[in-house]
N, C-alpha and C positions, 0 to 999 in steps of 0.2 A: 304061335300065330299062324292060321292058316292061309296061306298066299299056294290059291289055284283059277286056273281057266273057267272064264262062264260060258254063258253062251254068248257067241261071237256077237257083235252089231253086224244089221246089214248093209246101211249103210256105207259105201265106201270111204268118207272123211271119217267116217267112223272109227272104220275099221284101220282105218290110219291111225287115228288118236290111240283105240283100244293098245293095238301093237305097241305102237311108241309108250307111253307108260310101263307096261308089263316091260320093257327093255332096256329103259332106265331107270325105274322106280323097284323091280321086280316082283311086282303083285299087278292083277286084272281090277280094272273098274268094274264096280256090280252097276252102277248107273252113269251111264257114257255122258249123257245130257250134261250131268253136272260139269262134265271136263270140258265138254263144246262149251259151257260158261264160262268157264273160270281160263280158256284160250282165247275170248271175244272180247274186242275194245271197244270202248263205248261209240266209237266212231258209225258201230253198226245198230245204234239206236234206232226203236221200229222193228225191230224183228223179235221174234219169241223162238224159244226152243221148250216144246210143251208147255208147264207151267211156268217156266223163269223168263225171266227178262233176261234179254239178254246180253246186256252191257256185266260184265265181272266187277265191277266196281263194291258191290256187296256182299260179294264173296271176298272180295281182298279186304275190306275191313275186316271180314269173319279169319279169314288166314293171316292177319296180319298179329291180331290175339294170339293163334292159336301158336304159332312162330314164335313170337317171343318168351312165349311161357314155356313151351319146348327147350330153348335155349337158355332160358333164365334158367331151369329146372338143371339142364346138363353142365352149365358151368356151375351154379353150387355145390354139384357132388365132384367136378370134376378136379375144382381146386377149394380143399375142404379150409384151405389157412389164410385164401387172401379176403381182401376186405371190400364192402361194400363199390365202393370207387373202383376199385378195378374190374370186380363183374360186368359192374353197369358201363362201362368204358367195353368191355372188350364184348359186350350183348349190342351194344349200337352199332359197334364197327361189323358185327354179322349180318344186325338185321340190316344194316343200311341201307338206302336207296342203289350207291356204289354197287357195294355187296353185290344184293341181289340181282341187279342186273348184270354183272360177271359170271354171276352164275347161270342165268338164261341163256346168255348168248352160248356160253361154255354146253351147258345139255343140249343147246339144240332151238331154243323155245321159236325162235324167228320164222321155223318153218311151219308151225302148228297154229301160230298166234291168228285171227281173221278180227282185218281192220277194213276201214275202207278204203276202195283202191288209189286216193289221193293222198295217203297216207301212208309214210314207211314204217315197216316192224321195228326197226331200228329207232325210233323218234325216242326221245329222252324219255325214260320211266317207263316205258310198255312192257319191258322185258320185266321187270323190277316190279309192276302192279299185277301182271298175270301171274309171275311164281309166288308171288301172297294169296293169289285167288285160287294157283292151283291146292294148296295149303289149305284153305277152307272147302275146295271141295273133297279134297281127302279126309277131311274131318269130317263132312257130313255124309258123306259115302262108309265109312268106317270107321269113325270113333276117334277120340282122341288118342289114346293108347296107342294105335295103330299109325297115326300119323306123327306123333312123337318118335316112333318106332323110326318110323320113314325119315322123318329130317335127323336125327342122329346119326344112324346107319348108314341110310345112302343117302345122305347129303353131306352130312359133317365130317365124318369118318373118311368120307371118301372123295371128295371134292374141297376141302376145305385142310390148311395149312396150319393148326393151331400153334405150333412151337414156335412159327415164324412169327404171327398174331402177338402172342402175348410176349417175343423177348422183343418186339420192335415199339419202341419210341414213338407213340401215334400224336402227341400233342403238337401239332404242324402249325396252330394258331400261335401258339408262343414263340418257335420258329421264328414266325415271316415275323413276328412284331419284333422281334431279338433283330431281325435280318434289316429291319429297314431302318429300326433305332441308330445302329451303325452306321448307317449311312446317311443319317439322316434325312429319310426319305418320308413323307408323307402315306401312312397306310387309312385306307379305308374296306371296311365291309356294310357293303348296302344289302338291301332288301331290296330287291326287284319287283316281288311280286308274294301272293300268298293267296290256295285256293283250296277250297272245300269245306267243309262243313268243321265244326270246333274238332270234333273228334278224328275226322279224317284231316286236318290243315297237311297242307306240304307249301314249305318255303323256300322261296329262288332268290340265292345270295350271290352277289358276284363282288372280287377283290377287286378294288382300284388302288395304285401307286402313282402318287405323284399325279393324280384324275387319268392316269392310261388303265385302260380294262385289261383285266388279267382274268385268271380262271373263276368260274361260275359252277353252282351247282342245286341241288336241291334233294332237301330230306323233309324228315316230318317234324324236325325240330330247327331252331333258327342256329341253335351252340352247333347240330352235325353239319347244318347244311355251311357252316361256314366252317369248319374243321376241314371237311371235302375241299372247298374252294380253296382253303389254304393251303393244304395238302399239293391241290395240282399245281397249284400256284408256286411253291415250294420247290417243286422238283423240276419248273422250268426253267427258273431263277437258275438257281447251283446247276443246272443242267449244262445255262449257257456260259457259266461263268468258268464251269471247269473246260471249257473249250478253248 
């Protein structure tokens, strides 16, 4: 796989993006545009960068594919004996909304990301919808091959915990409803909300006890996004209890 220098952008945010990639990813963008995409929140709607629009929103659909099938592909060979359920269990908990945005903040994304300026980098999912977008522009910059390459290597490989992932206990929903059975506590998980289009949905679930709000979250499915919520929810419980 050949990973070398092009010619520079002149651009100075440019040549910010161009650097930063080749520094964390270790390969040069051939076409910079697609990265000022797939770093732009829709907040900057109205604006173009040549031919693209320039909200990432369609490119994160495009990287959100490309991502999953990446990761589907590297946990089937990587664990050749477990079964269906577990793949699929420990391919959500990577690609998750969670996830991902751990991962943003952790490379850096906050300082590349361009929103508008009533708007923090930080806001729920921005981190989490640019590293899908950045994903499809690596695919359409170079191939899939190539960007498989890339989220194996220098992402999973090297940023990601797998022995932790698979010997840890993820089912936090059964947890909290185990947690509150006991105590006979009233548990609920709502739907708050739910936005975009059938293919693109993401769902915002939040945990109530006893009707007091507890943690919230949000994925592309209604089972993660309330796994998450339970999750947090979970470790603040036993948090306060072992104090």
């Amino acid at each position: 796989m050949a990973i070398f220098p092009l010619s520079r952008p002149r651009d100075p945010q440019d040549k910010k993006l161009y650097d930063y990639i080749h520094n964390i990813f270790g390969f040069y963008p051939r076409n910079i545009a697609l990265y000022r995409v797939a770093f732009t929140h829709k907040s900057m709607l109205g604006e173009t960068i040549g031919r693209y629009h320039v909200s990432n929103e369609r490119m994160e659909y495009l990287g959100d594919a490309v991502l999953s099938l990446a990761v589907a592909d590297y946990l089937f060979h990587t664990y050749p004996t477990q079964a269906e359920g577990f793949l699929t269990e420990k391919r959500s908990r990577l690609v998750s909304r969670v996830s991902l945005n751990k991962l943003s903040q952790k490379l850096g994304f906050d300082a590349y990301i361009r929103h508008a300026p009533d708007m923090s980098s930080n806001a729920r999912s921005v981190g989490g919808n640019a590293f899908e977008a950045l994903m499809g522009a690596i695919y359409l910059d170079r191939g899939f091959e190539f960007a498989e390459h890339i989220i194996i290597e220098r992402i999973i490989k090297v940023h990601v915990d797998m022995d932790e992932m698979v010997h840890t206990d993820v089912n936090f929903k059964s947890k909290l409803i185990e947690w509150s059975q006991k105590r006979r506590k009233k548990l609920e998980f709502r739907l708050l909300d739910e936005k975009g289009e059938a293919h693109r949905k993401e769902y915002h679930v939040q945990v109530f006890i006893e009707e007091q709000p507890y943690a919230e979250a949000v994925d592309r499915s209604i089972r993660g996004a309330e796994q998450l919520a339970a999750e947090k929810t979970y470790h603040t419980l036993t948090e306060t209890e072992d104090q």
